[in-house]
C-alpha positions as CSV (number, residue, x, y, z in Angstrom):
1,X,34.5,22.6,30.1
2,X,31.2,21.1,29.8
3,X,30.5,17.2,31.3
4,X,27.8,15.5,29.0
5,X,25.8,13.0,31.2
6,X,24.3,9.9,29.2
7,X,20.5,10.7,29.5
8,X,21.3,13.6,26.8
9,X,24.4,11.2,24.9
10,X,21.3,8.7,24.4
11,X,19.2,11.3,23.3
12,X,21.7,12.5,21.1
13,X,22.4,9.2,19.7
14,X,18.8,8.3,18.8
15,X,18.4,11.7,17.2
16,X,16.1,13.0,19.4
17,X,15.6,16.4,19.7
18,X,15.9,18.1,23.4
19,X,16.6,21.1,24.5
20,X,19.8,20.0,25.9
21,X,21.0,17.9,22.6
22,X,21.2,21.0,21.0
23,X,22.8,22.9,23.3
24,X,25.5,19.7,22.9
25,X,25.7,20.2,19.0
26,X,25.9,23.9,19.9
27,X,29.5,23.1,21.6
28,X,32.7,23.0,19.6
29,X,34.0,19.2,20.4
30,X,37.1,20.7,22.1
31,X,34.8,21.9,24.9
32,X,33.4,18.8,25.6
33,X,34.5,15.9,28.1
34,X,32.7,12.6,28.3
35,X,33.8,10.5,31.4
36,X,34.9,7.2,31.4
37,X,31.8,5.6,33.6
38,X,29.4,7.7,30.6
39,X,31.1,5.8,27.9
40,X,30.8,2.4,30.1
41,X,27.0,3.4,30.1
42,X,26.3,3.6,27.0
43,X,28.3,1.1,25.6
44,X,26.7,-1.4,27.4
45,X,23.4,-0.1,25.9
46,X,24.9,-1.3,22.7
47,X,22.9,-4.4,21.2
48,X,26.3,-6.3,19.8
49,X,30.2,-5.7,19.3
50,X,29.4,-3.5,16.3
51,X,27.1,-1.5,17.4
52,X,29.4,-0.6,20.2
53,X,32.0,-0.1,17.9
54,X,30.0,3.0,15.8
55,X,28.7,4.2,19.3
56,X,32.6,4.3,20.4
57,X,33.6,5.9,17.0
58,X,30.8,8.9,17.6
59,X,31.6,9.4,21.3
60,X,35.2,9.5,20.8
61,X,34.9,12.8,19.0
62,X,35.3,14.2,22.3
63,X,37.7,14.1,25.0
64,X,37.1,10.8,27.6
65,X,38.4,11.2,30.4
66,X,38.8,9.4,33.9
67,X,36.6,10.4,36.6
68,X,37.2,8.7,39.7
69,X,40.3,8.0,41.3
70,X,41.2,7.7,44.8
71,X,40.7,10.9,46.0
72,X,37.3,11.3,44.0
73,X,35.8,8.2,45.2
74,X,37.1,9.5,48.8
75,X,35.4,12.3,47.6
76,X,32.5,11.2,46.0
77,X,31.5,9.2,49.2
78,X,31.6,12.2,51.4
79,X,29.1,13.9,49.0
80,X,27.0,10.7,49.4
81,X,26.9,10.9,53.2
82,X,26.3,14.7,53.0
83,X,23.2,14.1,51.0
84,X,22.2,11.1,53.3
85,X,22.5,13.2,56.5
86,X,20.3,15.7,54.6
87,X,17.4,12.9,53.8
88,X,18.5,12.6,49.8
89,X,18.9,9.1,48.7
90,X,20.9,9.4,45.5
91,X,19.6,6.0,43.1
92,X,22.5,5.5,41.3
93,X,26.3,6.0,42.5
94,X,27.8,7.0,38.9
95,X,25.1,10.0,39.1
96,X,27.3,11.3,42.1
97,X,30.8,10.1,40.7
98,X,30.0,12.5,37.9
99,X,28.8,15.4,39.5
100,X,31.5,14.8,42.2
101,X,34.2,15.0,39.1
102,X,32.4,18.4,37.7
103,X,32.8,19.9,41.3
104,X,36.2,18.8,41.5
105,X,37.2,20.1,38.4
106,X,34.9,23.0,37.6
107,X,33.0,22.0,34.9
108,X,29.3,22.4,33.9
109,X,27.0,19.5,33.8
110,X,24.8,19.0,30.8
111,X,21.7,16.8,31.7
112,X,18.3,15.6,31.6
113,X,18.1,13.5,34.8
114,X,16.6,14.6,37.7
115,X,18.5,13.0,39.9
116,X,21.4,16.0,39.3
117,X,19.2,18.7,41.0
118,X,19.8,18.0,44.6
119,X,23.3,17.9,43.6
120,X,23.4,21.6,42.2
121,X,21.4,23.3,45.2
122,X,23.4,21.1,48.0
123,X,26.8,20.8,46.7
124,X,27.6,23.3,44.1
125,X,27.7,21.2,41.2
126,X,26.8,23.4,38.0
127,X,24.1,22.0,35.3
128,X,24.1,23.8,31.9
């Protein structure tokens, strides 16, 4: 299963072309998960109600599913401290719940956030 991450869902949704945003259209829906904390991000990028109502509509072409839980976020904090103890600051927690949930579950990370890479070489977490 492939994990799309918000910085190429925006992308996406703005029509702009990346490298990554068509890999995404490249993937029948079925293959795709969107977490739960990525459809909180960018539905509170919406300008109004309806505007999150169409962004809703397009993202729920794909499966949403929860990613943390109490044993992820058990999980997700031991990754944190692993990175810390390394001298990697990660900036923003729901970077590490979702790459925490792609470990956990086997699935392949498709990004454009730099943030991710310390992630892949240090913990295993796969990027597309």
């Amino acid at each position: 299963m492939i994990v799309i991450d918000s910085s190429v869902l925006i992308d996406w949704l703005r029509k702009t072309k990346t490298p990554q945003t068509d890999q995404l259209v490249g993937f029948p829906p079925r293959d795709v998960l969107i977490g739960d904390v990525v459809l909180l991000e960018i539905l509170q990028g919406a300008v109004d109600d309806r505007h999150a109502r169409n962004l809703e509509i397009r993202l729920r072409r794909y499966d949403i599913v929860a990613m943390l839980n109490g044993d992820l976020a058990a999980r997700t904090a031991s990754n944190y401290r692993h990175l810390r103890r390394l001298g990697i600051t990660i900036r923003k927690t729901l970077d590490l719940v979702i790459a925490t949930y792609c470990i956990e579950n086997d699935c392949v990370l498709l990004q454009r956030d730099r943030d991710f890479a310390p992630m892949a070489e240090h913990l295993g977490l796969r990027l597309a």
